[in-house]
C-alpha positions as CSV (number, residue, x, y, z in Angstrom):
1,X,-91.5,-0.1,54.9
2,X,-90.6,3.3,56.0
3,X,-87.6,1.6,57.9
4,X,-86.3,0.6,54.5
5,X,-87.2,4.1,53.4
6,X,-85.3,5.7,55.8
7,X,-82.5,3.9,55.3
8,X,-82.4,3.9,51.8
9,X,-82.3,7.4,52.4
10,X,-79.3,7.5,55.0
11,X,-77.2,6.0,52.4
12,X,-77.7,7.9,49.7
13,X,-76.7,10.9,52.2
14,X,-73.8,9.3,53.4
15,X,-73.1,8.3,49.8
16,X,-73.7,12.0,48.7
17,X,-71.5,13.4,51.8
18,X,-68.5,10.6,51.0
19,X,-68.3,11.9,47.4
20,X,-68.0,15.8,49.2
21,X,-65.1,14.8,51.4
22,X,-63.1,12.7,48.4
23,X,-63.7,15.6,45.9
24,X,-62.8,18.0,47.9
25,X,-59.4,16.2,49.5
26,X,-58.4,14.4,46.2
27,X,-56.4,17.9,45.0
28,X,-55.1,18.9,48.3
29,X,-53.3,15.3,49.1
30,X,-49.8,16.7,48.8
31,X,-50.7,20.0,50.2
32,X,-52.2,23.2,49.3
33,X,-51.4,27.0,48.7
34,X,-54.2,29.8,50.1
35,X,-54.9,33.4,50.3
36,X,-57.4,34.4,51.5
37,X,-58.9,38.2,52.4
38,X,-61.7,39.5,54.1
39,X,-62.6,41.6,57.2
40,X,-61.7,41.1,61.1
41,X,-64.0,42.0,63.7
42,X,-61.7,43.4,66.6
43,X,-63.7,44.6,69.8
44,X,-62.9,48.2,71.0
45,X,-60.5,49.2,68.1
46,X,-62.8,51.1,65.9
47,X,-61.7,54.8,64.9
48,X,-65.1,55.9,66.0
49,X,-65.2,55.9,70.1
50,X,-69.6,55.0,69.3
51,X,-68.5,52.2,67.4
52,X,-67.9,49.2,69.9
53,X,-66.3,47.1,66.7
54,X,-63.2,48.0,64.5
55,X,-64.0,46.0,60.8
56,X,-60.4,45.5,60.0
57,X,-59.1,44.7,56.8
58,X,-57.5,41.0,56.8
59,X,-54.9,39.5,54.8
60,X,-53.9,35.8,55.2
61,X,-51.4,33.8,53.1
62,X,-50.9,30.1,53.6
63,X,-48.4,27.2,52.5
64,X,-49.8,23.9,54.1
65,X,-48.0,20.7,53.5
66,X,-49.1,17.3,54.3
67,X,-45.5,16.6,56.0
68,X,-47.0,19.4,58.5
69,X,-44.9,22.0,57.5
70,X,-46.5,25.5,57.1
71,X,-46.0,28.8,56.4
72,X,-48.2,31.8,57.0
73,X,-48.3,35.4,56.3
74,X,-51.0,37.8,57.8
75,X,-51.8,41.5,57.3
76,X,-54.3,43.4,59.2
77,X,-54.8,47.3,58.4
78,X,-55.8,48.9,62.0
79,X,-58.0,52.9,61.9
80,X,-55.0,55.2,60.8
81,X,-53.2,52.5,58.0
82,X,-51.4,51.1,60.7
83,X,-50.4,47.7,59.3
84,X,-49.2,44.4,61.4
85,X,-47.6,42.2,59.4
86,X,-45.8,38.7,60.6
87,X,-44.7,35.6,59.0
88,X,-44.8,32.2,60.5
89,X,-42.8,29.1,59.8
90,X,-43.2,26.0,61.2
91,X,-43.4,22.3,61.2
92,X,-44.0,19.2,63.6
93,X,-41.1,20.0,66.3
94,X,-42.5,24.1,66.3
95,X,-42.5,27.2,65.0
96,X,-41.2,30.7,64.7
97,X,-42.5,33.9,63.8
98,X,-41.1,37.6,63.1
99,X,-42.5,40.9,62.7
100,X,-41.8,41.4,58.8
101,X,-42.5,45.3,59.2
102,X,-40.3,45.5,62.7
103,X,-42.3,48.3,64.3
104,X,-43.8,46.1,67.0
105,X,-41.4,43.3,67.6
106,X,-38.4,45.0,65.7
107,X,-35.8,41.7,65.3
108,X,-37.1,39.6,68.0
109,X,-37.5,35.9,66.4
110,X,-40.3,34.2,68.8
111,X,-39.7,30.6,68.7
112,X,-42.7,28.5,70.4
113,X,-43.1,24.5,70.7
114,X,-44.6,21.6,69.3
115,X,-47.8,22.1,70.9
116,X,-48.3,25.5,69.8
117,X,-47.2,24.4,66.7
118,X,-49.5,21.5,66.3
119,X,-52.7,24.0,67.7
120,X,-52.1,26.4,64.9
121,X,-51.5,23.9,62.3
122,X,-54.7,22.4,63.2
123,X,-56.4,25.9,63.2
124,X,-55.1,26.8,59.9
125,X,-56.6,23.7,58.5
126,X,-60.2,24.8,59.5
127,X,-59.9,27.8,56.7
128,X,-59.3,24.7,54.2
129,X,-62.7,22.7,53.5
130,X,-60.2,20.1,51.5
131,X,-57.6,19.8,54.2
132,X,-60.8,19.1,56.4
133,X,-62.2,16.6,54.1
134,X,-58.5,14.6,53.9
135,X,-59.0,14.6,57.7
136,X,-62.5,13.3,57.6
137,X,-61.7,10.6,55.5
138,X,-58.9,9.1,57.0
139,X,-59.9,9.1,60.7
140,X,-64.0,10.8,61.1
141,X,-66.5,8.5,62.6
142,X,-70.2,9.5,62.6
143,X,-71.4,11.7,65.4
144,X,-74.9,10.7,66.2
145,X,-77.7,12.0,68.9
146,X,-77.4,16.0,68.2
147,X,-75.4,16.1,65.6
148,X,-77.3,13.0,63.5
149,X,-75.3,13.4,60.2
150,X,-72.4,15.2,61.5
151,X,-68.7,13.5,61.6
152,X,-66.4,13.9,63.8
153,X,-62.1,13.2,63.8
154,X,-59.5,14.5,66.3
155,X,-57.2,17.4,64.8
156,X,-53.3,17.6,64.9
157,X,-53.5,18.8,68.6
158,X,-55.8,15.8,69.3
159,X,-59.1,18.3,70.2
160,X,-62.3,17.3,68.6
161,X,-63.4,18.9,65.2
162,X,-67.1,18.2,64.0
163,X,-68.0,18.5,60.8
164,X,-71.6,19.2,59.3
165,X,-73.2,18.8,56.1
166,X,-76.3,20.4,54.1
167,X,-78.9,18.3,52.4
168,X,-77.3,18.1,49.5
169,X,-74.4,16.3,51.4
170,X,-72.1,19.5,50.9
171,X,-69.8,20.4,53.7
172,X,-71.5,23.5,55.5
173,X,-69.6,24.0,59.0
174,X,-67.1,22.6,61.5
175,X,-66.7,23.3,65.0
176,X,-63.6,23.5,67.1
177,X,-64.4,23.9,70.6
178,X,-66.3,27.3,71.2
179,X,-64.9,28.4,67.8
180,X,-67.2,27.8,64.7
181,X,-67.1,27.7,60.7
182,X,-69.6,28.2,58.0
183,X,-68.8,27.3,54.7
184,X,-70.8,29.1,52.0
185,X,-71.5,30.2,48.2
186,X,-69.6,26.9,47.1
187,X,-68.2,27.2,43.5
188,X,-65.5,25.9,40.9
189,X,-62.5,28.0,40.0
190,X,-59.4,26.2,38.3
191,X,-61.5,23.3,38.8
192,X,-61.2,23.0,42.6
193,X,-64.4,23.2,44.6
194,X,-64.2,26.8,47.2
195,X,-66.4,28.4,49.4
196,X,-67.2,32.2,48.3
197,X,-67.3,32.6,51.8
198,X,-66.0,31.8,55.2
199,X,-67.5,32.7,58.3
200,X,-65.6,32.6,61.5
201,X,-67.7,32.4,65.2
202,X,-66.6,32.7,68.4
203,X,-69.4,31.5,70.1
204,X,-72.0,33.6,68.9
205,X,-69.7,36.8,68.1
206,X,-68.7,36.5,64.5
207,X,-64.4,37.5,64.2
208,X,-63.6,37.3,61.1
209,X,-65.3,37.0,57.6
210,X,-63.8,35.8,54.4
211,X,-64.4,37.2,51.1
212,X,-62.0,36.4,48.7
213,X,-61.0,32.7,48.6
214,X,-58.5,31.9,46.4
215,X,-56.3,27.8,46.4
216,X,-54.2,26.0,44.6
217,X,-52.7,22.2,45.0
218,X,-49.1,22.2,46.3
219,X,-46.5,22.0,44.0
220,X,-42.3,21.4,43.9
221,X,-40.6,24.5,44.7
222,X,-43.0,25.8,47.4
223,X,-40.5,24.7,50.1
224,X,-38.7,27.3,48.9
225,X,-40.8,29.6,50.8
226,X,-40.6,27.7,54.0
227,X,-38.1,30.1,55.5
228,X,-37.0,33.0,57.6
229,X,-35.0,36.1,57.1
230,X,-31.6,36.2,58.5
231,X,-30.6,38.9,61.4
232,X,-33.5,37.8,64.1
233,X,-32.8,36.4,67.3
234,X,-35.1,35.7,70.5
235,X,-36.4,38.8,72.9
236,X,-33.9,40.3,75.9
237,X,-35.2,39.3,78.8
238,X,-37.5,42.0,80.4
239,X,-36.3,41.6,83.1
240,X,-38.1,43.1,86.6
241,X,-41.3,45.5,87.0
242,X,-39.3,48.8,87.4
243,X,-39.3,52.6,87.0
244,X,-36.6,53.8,84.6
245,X,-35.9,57.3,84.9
246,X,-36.0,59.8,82.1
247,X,-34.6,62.9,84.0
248,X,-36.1,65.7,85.7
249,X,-38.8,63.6,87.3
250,X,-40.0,62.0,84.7
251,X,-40.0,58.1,84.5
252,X,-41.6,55.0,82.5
253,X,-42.4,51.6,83.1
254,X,-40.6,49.1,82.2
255,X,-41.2,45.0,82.5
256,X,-44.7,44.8,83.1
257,X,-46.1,41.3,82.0
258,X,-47.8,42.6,79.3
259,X,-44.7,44.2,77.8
260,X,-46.9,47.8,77.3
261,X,-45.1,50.5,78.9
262,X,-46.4,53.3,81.4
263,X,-45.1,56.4,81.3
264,X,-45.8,58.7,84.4
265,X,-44.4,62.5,85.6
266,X,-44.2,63.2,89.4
267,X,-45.3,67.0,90.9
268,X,-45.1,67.8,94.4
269,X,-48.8,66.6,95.1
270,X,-49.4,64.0,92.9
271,X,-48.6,62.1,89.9
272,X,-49.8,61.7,86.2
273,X,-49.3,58.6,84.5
274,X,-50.1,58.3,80.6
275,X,-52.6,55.5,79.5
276,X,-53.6,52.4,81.7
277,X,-52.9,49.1,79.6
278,X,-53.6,46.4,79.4
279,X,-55.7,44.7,82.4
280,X,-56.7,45.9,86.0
281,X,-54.1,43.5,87.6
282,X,-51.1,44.7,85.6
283,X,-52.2,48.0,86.4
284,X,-52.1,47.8,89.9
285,X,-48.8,46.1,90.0
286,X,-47.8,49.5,87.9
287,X,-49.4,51.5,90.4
288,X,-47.7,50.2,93.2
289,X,-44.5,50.5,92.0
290,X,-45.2,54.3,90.5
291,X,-46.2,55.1,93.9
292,X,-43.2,53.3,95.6
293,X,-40.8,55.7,93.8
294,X,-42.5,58.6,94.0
295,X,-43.8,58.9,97.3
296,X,-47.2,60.5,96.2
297,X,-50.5,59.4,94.8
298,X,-51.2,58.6,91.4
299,X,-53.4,62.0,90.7
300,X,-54.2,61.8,87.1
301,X,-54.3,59.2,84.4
302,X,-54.0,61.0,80.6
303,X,-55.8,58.4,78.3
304,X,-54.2,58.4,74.7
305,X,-57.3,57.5,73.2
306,X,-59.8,55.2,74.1
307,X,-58.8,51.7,72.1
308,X,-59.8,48.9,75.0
309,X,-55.6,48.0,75.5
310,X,-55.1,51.6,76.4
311,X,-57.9,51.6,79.1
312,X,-58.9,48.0,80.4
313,X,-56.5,49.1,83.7
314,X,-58.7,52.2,84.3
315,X,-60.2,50.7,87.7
316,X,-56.6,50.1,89.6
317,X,-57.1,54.0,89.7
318,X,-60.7,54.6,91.2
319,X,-59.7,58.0,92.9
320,X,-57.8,59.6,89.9
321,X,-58.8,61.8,87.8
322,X,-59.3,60.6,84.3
323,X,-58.7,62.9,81.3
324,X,-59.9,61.5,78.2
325,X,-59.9,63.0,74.5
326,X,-63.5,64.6,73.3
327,X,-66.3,62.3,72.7
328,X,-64.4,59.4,74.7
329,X,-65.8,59.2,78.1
330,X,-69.1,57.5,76.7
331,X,-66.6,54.6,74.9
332,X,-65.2,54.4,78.5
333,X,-68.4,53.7,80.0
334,X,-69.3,50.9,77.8
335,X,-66.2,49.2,78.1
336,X,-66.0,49.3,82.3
337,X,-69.0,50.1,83.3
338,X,-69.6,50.4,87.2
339,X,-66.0,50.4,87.1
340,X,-64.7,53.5,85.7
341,X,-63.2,56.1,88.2
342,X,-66.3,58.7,88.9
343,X,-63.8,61.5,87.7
344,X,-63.7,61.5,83.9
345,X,-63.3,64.8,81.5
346,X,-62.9,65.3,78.7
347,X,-60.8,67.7,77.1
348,X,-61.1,69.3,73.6
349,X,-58.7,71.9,73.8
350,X,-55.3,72.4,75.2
351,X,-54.5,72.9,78.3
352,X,-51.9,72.4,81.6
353,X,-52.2,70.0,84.8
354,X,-50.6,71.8,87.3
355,X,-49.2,68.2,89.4
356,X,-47.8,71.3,92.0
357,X,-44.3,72.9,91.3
358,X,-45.0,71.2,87.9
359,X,-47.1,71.7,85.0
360,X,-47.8,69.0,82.3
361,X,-48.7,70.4,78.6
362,X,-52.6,68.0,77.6
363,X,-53.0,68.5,73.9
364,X,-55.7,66.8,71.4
365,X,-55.2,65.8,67.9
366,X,-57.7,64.6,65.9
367,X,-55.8,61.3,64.8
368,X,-56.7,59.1,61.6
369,X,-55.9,56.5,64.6
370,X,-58.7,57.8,67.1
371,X,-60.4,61.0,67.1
372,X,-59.9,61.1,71.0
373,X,-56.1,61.5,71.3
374,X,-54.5,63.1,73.9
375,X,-50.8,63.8,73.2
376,X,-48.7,64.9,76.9
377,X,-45.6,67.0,77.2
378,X,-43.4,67.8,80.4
379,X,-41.7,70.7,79.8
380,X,-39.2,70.3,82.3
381,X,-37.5,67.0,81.3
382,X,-38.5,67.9,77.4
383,X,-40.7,64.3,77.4
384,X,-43.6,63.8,75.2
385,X,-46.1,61.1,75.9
386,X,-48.2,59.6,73.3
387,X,-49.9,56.2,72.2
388,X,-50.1,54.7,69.2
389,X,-49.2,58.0,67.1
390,X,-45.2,56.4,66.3
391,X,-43.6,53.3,66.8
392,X,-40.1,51.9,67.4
393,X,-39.1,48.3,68.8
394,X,-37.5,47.3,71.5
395,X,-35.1,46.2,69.8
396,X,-34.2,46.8,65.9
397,X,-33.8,49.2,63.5
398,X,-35.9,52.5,63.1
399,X,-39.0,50.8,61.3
400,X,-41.0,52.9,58.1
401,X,-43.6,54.8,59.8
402,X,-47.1,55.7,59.7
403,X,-49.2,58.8,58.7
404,X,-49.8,58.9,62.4
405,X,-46.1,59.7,62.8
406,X,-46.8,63.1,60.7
407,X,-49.4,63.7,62.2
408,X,-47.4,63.8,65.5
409,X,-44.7,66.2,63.9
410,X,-47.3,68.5,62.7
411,X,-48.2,69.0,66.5
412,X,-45.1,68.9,67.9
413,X,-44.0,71.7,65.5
414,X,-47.7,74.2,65.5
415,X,-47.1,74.0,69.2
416,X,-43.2,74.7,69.3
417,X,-42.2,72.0,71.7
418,X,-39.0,71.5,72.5
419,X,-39.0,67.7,73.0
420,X,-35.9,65.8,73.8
421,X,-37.6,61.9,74.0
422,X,-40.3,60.3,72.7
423,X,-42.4,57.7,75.1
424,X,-44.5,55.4,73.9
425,X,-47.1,52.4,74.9
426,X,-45.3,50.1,72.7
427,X,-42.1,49.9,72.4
428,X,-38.6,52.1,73.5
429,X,-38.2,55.5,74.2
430,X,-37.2,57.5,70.8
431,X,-35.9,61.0,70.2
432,X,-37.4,63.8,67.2
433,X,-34.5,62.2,64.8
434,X,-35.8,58.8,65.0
435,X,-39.5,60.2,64.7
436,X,-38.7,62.0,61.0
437,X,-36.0,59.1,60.4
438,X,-39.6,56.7,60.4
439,X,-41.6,59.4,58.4
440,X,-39.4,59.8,56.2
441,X,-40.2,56.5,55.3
442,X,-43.1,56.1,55.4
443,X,-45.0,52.9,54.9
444,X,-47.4,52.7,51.9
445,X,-51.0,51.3,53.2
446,X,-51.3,50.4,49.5
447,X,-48.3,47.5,49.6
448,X,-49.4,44.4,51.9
449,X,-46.7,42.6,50.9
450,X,-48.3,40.2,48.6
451,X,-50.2,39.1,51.5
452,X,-53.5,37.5,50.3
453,X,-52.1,37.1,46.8
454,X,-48.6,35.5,46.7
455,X,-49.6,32.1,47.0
456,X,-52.1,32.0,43.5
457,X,-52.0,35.7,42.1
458,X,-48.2,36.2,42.3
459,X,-48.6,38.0,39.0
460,X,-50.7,40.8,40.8
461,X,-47.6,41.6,43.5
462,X,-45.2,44.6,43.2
463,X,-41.6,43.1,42.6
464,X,-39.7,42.0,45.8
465,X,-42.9,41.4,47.6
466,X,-42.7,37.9,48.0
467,X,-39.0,38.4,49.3
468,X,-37.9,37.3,52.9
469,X,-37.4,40.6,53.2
470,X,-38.9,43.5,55.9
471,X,-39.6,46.8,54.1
């Protein structure tokens, strides 16, 4: 008797969960149209140097097709209003993405494979419960043992997805590998079943929650938007680690893996090098080759401010000095631990470095990026050092700028230097012109774009927004 309960009982779940999956996929069969926005958890980038996480505000627009074509648009607003902002297009033999702002990747057009293609696809489809359920129906099986009620299918990249359901037979999670979902607050809008909510794990660290969950069924004329802007073309080659000379001493770092950029002056007893990106192995690489050209120790290592990219090559230079921006030699513990250099200061007010026969200007400014920045200047070959304060490509036009950018003129100009190039972390060398060419421009933190509303609230977008355009 409790055999026949108990089954009775199975089936009416898996008669509950069945009607989940087909009500959920029957609108999304030809495709569907998302925005979604919400916050991103990003480790070490918080304006705060206490605060160990930076909640981020995230943007995501998405065109899925059941052909596998895709597009996707994110936004993510860093400490300061700095924005990134790229578009992807792509479809079963790959895809390619640009920089739609241009101040990171300028007109680079990355093109990657079929693989990476398929792997995002697949990823994508794990912020859609109905795309999930279409997958579930056409090729899950029951997962039994620890996951009894669970079903499992293989994604577009052929890794396992499991899905799970709540009592009522509503779709509640999915896990890809270490990477997690958690669908809650179900509701009807437009008549279409959403989740209020979507919360992303990585193991047990949550990355990203959304908030605002807005879909629509595909419909003719959304191919339209499966395209890329004219005028971008793949990277240069790097080419070699190397030193490239700025005069007078004064050199940065070009062609390290990462593609961050070192910039370092040489004195007559040692040498200072500006920030320490972007892992200890890259750093060391850098170090080498500083010390190769210059003949002396590296001496001192300015940190721009204390974002984990900037510092996570801190422990290639053990017997350096470290100067770091108030308040961020405690942030500098935490992230390194044991493996900080013992010689850390910090410096609240400006001073020189005499390097011998040569003095290097350390100046803070209290940036909307980071409240430790350190901003360096070498008189004698007129360069200024900085990270994350103004941006220009590699390769591309000047972009629209940040507040950060004024706040970098306001310094240059209350301390009267006369600065003839601009390094930075990211990016090529730029002079004063292309610095108030940027600010002059300034980006508004204001317009996203459209992202996280062009795909069902087109109505709500400033005109042009939705263009292939970069602003």
């Amino acid at each position: 008797m409790v055999n026949a309960f108990l089954l009775v009982a199975l089936a009416a779940t898996a008669s509950a969960r069945s009607d989940t999956l087909s009500g959920l996929c029957s609108p999304a069969r030809e495709g569907v149209a998302v925005d979604l926005t919400g916050t991103s958890y990003r480790p070490e980038q918080s304006y705060a140097p206490a605060e160990t996480v930076a909640e981020v505000d995230a943007r995501q627009s998405m065109l899925l097709l059941a052909d596998g074509r895709f597009l996707l648009r994110t936004s993510s607003l860093y400490p300061g209003d700095i924005e990134f902002r790229f578009r992807t297009v792509g479809d079963r033999t790959g895809e390619s993405t640009i920089d739609e702002l241009g101040w990171r990747e300028g007109d680079v057009l990355q093109r990657d494979d079929a693989a990476t293609s398929a792997r995002d696809l697949a990823e994508l489809r794990m912020l859609v419960p109905a795309l999930l359920a279409c997958d579930a129906l056409e090729r899950g099986a029951p997962r039994t043992g620890v996951d009894d009620g669970a079903l499992a299918f293989k994604d577009g990249a052929g890794r396992e997805v499991t899905l799970t359901f709540g009592a009522d037979g509503e779709l509640a999670g999915a896990r890809l590998g270490e990477t997690s979902y958690r669908y809650e607050n179900w509701h009807v809008r437009e008549g279409q079943r959403l989740p209020g909510r979507i919360v992303v794990l990585r193991g047990s660290r949550e990355t990203t929650r959304w908030t605002r969950i807005h879909a629509r069924p595909a419909r003719p004329g959304d191919e339209a938007l499966l395209s890329l802007p004219e005028g971008y073309r793949a990277a240069d080659p790097a080419g070699p680690l190397r030193a490239t000379t700025l005069g007078e001493g004064a050199y940065r770092i070009d062609g390290a893996p990462s593609g961050y950029h070192t910039g370092f002056v040489v004195g007559e007893r040692g040498v200072m090098l500006f920030d320490a990106p972007v892992d200890v192995e890259e750093a060391r690489q850098v170090r080498a080759r500083i010390e190769a050209i210059a003949g002396r120790p590296v001496t001192h290592v300015v940190i721009s401010h204390v974002h984990g990219d900037h510092v996570a090559g801190l422990p290639a230079y053990r017997d350096a000095e470290v100067l770091v921006g108030a308040g961020g030699a405690a942030a500098l513990r935490r992230q390194l631990d044991e493996s900080l250099p013992s010689r850390v200061r910090e410096v609240d007010t400006g001073e020189e470095v005499d390097l011998g026969g040569r003095r290097v200007r350390i100046l803070p400014l209290a940036s909307a990026h980071s409240p430790t920045m350190l901003v360096g200047f070498d008189a004698r070959s007129g360069t200024l050092f900085q990270g994350d304060l103004f941006y220009i490509p590699e390769r591309g036009a000047v972009p629209a700028g940040f507040a950060t950018g004024r706040e970098l003129i306001a310094l240059i100009d209350a301390a009267s230097l006369p600065v003839h190039a601009i390094v930075g972390v990211h990016g090529r060398t730029g002079t004063p012109r292309d610095l108030h060419d940027a600010v002059a421009r300034i980006a508004n933190p204001a317009d996203r774009g459209c992202v996280g509303e062009q795909m069902t609230r087109p109505d709500r977008c400033a005109p042009g927004a939705q263009s292939n355009t970069t602003r």
